[in-house]
C-alpha positions as CSV (number, residue, x, y, z in Angstrom):
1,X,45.9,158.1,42.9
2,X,44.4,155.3,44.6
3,X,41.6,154.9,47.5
4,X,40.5,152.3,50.0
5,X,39.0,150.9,53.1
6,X,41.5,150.4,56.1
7,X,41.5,147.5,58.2
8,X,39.0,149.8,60.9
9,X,36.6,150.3,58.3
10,X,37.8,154.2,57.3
11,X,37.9,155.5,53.9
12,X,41.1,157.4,52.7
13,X,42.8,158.3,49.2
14,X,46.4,158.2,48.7
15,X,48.3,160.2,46.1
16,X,49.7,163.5,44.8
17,X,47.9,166.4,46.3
18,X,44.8,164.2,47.9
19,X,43.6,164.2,50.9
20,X,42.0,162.0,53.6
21,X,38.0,161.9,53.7
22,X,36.1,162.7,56.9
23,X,35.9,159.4,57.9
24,X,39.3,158.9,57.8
25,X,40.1,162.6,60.2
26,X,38.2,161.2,62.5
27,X,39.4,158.0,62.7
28,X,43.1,159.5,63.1
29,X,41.1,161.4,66.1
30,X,40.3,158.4,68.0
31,X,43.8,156.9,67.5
32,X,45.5,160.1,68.7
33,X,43.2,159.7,71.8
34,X,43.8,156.2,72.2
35,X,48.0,157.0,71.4
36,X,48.1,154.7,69.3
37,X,50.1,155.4,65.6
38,X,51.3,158.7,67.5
39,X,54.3,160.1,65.9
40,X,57.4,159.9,68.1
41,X,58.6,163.8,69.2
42,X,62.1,162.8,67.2
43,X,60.0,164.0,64.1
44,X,59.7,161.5,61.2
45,X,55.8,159.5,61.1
46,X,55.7,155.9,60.7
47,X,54.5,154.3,57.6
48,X,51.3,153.2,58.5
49,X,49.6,150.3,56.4
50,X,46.2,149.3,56.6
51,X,47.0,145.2,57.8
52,X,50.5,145.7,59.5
53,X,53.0,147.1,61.6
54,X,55.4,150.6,61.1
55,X,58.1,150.3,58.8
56,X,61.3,149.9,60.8
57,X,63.2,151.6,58.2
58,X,61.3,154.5,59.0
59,X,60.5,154.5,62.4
60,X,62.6,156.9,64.8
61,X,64.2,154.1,67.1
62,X,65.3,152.6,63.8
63,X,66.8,155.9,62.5
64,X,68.9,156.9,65.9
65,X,69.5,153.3,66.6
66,X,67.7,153.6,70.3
67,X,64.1,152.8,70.7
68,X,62.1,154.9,72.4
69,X,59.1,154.4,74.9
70,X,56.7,155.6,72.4
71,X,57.5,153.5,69.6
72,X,57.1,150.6,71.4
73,X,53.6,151.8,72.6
74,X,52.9,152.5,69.3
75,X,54.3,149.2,68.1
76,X,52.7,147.4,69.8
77,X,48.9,148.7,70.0
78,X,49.6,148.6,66.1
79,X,50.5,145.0,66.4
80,X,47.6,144.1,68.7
81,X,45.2,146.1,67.1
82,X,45.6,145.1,63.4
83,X,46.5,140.8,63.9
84,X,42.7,140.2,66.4
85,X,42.3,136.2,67.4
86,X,40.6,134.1,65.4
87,X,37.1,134.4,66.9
88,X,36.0,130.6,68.3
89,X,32.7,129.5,68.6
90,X,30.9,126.1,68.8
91,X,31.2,123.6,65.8
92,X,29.0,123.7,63.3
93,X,26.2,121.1,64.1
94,X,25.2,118.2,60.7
95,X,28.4,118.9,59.5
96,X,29.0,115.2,58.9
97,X,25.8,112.9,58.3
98,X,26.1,109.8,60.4
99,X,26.8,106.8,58.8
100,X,24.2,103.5,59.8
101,X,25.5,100.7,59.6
102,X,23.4,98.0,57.7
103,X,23.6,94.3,57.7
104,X,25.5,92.9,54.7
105,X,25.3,89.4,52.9
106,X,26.9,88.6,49.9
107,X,27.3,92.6,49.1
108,X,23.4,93.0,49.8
109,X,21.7,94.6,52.3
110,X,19.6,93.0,54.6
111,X,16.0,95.1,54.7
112,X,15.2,96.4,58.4
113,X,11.7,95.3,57.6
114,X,12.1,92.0,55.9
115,X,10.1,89.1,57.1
116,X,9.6,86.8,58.4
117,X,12.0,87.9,61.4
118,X,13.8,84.8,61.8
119,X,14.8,85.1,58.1
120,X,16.2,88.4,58.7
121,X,18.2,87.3,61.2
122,X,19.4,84.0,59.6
123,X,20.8,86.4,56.6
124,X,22.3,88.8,59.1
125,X,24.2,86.2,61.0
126,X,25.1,84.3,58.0
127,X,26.7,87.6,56.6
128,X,29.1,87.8,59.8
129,X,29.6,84.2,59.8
130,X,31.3,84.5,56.1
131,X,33.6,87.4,57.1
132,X,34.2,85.9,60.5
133,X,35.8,82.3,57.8
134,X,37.5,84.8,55.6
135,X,39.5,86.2,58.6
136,X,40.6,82.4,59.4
137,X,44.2,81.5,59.2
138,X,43.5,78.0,57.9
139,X,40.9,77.1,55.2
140,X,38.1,74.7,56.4
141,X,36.6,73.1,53.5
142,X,33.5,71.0,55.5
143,X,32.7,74.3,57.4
144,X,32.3,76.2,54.0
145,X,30.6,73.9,52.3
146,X,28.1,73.9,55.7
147,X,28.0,78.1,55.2
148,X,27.1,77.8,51.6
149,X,24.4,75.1,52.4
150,X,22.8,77.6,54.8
151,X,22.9,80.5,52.3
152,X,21.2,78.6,49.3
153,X,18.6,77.7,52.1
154,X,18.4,81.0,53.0
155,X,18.4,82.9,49.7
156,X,15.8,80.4,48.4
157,X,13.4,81.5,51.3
158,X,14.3,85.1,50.5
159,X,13.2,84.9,46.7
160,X,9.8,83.1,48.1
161,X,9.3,86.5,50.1
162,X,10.1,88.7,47.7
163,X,9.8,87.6,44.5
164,X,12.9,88.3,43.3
165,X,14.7,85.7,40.6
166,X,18.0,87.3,41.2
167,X,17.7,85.9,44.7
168,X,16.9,82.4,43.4
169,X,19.9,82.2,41.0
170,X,22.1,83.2,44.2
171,X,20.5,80.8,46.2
172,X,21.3,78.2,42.8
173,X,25.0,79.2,42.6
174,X,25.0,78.2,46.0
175,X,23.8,75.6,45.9
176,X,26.4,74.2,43.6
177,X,29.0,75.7,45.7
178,X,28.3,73.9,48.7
179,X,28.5,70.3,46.2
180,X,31.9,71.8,45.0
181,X,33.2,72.7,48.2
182,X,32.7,68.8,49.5
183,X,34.1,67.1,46.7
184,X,37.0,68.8,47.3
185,X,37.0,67.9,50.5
186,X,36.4,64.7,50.2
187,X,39.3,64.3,47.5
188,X,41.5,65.6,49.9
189,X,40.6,63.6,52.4
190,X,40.2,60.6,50.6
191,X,36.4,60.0,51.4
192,X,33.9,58.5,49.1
193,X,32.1,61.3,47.7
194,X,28.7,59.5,47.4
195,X,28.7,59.4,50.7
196,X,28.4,55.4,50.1
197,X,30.7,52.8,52.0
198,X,32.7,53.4,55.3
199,X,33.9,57.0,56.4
200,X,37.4,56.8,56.9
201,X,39.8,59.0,59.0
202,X,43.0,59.2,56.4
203,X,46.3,60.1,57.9
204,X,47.4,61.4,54.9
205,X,46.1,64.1,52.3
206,X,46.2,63.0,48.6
207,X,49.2,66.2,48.2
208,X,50.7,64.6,51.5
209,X,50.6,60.7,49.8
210,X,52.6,62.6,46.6
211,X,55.0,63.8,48.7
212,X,55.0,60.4,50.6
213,X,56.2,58.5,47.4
214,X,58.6,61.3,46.1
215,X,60.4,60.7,49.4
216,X,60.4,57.1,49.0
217,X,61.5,57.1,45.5
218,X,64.5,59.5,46.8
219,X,65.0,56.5,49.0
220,X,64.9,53.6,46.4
221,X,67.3,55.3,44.3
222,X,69.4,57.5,46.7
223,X,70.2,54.8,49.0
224,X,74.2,54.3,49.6
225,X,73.7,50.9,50.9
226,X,71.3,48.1,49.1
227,X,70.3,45.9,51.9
228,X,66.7,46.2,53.4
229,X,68.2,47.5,56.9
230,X,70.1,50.3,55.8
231,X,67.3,51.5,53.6
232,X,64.9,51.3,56.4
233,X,67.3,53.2,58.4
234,X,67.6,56.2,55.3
235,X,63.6,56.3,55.1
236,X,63.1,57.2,58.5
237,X,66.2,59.4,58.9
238,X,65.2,60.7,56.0
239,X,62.4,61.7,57.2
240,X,63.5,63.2,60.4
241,X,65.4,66.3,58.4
242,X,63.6,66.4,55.0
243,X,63.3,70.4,56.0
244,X,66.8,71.4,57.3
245,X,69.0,68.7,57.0
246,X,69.3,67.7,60.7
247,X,66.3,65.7,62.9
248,X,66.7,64.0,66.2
249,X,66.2,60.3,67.0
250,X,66.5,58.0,70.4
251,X,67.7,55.0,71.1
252,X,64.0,53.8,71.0
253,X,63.6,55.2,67.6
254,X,66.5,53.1,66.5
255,X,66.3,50.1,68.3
256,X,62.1,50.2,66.9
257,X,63.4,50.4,63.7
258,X,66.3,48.1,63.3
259,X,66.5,46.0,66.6
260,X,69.7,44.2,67.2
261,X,71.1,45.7,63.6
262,X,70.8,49.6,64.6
263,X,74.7,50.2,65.9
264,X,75.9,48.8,62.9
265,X,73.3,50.1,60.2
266,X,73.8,53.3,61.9
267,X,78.2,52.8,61.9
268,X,78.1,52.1,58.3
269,X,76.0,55.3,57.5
270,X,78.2,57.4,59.2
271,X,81.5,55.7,57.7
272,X,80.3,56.6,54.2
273,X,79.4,59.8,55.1
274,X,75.7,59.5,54.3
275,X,75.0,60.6,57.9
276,X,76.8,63.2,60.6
277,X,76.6,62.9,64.1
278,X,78.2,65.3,66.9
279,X,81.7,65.0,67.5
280,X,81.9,63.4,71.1
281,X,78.5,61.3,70.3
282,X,79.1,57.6,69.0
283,X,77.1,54.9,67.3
284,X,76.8,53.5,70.5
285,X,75.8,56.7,72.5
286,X,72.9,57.5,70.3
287,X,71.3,54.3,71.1
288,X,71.8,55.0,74.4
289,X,69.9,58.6,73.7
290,X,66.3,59.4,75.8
291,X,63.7,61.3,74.4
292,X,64.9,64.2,77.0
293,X,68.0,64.5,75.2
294,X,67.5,62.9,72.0
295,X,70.7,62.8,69.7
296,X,71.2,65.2,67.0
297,X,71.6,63.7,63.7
298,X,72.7,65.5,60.4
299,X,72.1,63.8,56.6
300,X,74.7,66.5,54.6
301,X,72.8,65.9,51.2
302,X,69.5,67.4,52.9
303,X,71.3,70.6,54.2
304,X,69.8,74.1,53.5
305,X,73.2,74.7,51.0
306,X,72.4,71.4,49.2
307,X,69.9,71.1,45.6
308,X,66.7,70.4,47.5
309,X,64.7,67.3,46.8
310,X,61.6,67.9,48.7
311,X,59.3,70.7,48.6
312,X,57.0,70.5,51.6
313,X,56.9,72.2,54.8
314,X,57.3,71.4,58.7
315,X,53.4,70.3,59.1
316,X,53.3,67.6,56.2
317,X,57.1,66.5,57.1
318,X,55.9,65.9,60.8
319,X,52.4,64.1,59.2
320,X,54.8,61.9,56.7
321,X,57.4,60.9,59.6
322,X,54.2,59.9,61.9
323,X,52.8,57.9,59.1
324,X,56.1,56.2,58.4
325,X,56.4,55.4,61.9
326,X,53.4,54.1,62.5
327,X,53.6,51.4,59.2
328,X,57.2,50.2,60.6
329,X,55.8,49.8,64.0
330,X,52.6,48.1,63.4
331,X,51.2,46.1,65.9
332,X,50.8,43.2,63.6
333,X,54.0,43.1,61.9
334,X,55.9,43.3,65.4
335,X,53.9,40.2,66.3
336,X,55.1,38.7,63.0
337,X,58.3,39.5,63.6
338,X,58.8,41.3,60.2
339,X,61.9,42.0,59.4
340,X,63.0,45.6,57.8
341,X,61.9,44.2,54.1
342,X,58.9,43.3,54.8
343,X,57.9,46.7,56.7
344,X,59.3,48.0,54.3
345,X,56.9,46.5,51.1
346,X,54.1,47.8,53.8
347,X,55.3,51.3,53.6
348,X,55.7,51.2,49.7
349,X,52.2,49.1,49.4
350,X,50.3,51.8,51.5
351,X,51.7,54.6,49.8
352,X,51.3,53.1,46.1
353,X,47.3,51.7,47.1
354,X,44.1,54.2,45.4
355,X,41.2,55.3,48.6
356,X,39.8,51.6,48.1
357,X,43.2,49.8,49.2
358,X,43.9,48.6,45.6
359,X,47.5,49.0,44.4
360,X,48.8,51.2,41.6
361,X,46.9,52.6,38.9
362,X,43.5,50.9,37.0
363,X,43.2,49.0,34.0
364,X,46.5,48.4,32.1
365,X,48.3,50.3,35.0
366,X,46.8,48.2,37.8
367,X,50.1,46.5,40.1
368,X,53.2,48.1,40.7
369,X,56.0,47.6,38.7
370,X,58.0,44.3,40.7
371,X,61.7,45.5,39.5
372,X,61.1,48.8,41.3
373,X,59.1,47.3,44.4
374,X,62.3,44.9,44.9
375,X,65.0,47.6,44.7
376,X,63.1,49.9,47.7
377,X,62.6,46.8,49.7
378,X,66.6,45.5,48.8
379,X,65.0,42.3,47.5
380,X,65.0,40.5,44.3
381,X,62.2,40.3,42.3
382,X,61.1,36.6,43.3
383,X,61.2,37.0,46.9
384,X,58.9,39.9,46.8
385,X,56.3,37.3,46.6
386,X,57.0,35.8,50.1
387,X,57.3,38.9,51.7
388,X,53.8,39.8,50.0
389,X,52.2,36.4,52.1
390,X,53.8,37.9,55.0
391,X,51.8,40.9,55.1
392,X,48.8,39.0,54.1
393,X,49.1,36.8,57.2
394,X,49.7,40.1,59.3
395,X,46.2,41.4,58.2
396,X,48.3,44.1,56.1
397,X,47.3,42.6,52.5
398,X,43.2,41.7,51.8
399,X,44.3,38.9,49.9
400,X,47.2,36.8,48.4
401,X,49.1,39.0,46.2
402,X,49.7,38.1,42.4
403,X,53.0,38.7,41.1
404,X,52.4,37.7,37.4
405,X,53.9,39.5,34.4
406,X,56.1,41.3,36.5
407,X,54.1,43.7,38.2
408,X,52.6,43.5,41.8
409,X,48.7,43.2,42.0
410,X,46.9,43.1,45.6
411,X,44.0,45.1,47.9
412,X,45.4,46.4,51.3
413,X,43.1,45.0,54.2
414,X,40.6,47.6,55.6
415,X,42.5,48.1,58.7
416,X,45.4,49.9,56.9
417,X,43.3,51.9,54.3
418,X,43.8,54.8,56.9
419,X,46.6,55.1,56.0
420,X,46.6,55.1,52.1
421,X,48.6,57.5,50.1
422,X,45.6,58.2,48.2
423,X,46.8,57.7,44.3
């Protein structure tokens, strides 16, 4: 025997021989008024469960196999009755605390009631202006140097206020960061980092003058032809499709480069192969190519399928070509009427000369080795000297160059130390 509350709230007891309580007559009362859980006149009751419908299985419609009006009624008050709506009702106000938002720098809070005010807000809007630099695409190594100034000034203040030493060693490390931050800078730039002697504008990054003289050694030892012209003309193809293997020129670009040489130079690089140009387009045609419809031109050993010999990107091969073209076509040197070696000892002085404009390395390793200076330039060893006093009388070199002991010692002229390669 078991009993139990239905669903309406009335007590009943089911078993052998029990019967319902009082509550539970009377609550089958006011459902026989209501007709609801009536038994069908077929005979046969419906099981009745406290949180459900009638069985089917024992429901008279089920039995005969044709419902009747009465089990549908009963059916469905059942259904209506014992499944009620979820009751609705307003939400539930506090339920989530609001969150306030407080002003951040270097993961500390800002106090709403620090002081002075303008110290407050320097440390609030210094704390945007480092996210606002992280979210950058591009690192700027001047303007960080400038936020970290303004946070050890800031910091320092802060400690003053409040007493705090943590403070202060922030404001230290700071400090030091911002005297980091400019010396790299400055290395990469190439500026004096005691701020002492000229400022110069470098064209080229100290990791853009490496990949300057790896290019040039590709050409001093990858060149198929030996003479000054042809080498000239490999450098600044070269150049042109370091990335993919292809590059445009004009006929200005060539006739810049190589003046009355470039058909030929440029016939005997396609004749060995060393350089592809368009079916239908000749020697000739390209140097009759405008820069609206430059001619393509393809060097096969610097072809996506080919060992690559350079590892830089689009920007720094664009920055290298621009610094190559404007050595060759100084305005000096064209009033000199240098010739292709001699522009050529200006591109391999420039990119061989420290921030100062001296050449090579110091002490022992001060000069540049002559044997290897020659072969780039396709000249022998004693004529590098002429070509040397050349430059010097161009306002390229500072001073006569010595060519002693075989190795090549001069200082470029303060003109060209823009464009140093930075060793």
């Amino acid at each position: 025997m078991s009993a139990g509350t239905g669903d309406r709230g009335e007590l009943f007891v089911d078993g052998t021989g029990g019967g319902r309580t009082d509550g539970a007559t009377a609550g089958r009362t006011r459902r026989a008024a209501a007709g609801v859980g009536r038994a069908p006149a077929g005979g046969g009751a419906a099981v009745m469960f406290s949180d459900g419908d009638p069985s089917p299985s024992h429901s008279p419609g089920a039995a005969s196999g044709t419902p009747t009006e009465s089990a549908g009624v009963a059916a469905e008050g059942t259904r209506s009755t014992a499944l009620p709506r979820a009751r609705t009702g307003p939400p539930r106000r506090g339920s989530r605390r609001e969150r306030k938002s407080w002003p951040k720098v270097a993961q500390r809070i800002v106090p709403d009631d620090l002081q002075p005010e303008v110290l407050r807000l320097e440390l609030t809007e210094l704390g945007d202006a480092f996210r606002a630099y992280q979210r950058r695409p591009e690192p700027d190594l001047a303007v960080l140097a400038e936020l970290h100034d303004r946070k050890a000034r800031a910091f320092t203040l802060w400690a003053d206020v409040t007493d705090d030493a943590s403070l202060r060693e922030e404001a230290d490390r700071a400090a030091a960061a911002a005297r980091t931050t400019r010396e790299m800078d400055a290395n990469r730039r190439g500026l004096p980092v005691d701020g002492e002697g000229p400022v110069i504008e470098r064209l080229l990054t100290r990791g853009q003058g490496v990949h300057a003289r790896t290019v040039l050694e590709h050409v001093r030892t990858g060149s198929p032809f030996p003479e000054a012209e042809a080498r000239l003309a490999v450098l600044m193809l070269t150049l042109r499709a370091a990335r993919a293997g292809t590059g445009n020129v004009t006929g200005q670009d060539l006739g810049g480069w190589l003046q009355g040489d470039a058909e030929r130079v440029l016939q005997e690089l396609v004749d060995v192969g060393w350089l592809l140009l368009p079916e239908d387009v000749t020697a000739g045609d390209a140097l009759m190519s405008r820069p609206e419809e430059p001619a393509q031109v393809t060097v096969p050993s610097l072809l996506a399928d080919a060992p690559r010999p350079f590892a830089f990107g689009k920007v720094t091969r664009a920055r290298l070509s621009g610094w190559a073209q404007k050595v060759v076509g100084d305005r000096k040197l064209r009033k000199k009427k240098a010739g292709a070696a001699t522009r050529l000892l200006a591109a391999y002085t420039a990119a061989h000369s420290r921030p100062g404009g001296c050449l090579g390395g110091v002490g022992e390793d001060a000069g540049l080795a002559l044997d290897e200076v020659a072969q780039f330039c396709g000249l022998r060893p004693e004529e590098v000297a002429e070509h040397a006093g050349l430059l010097a009388a161009a306002g390229w070199l500072a001073q006569e160059a010595d060519t002693t002991d075989g190795r090549l010692r001069a200082r470029l002229a303060e003109r060209v130390l823009p464009l140093s390669g930075l060793l």
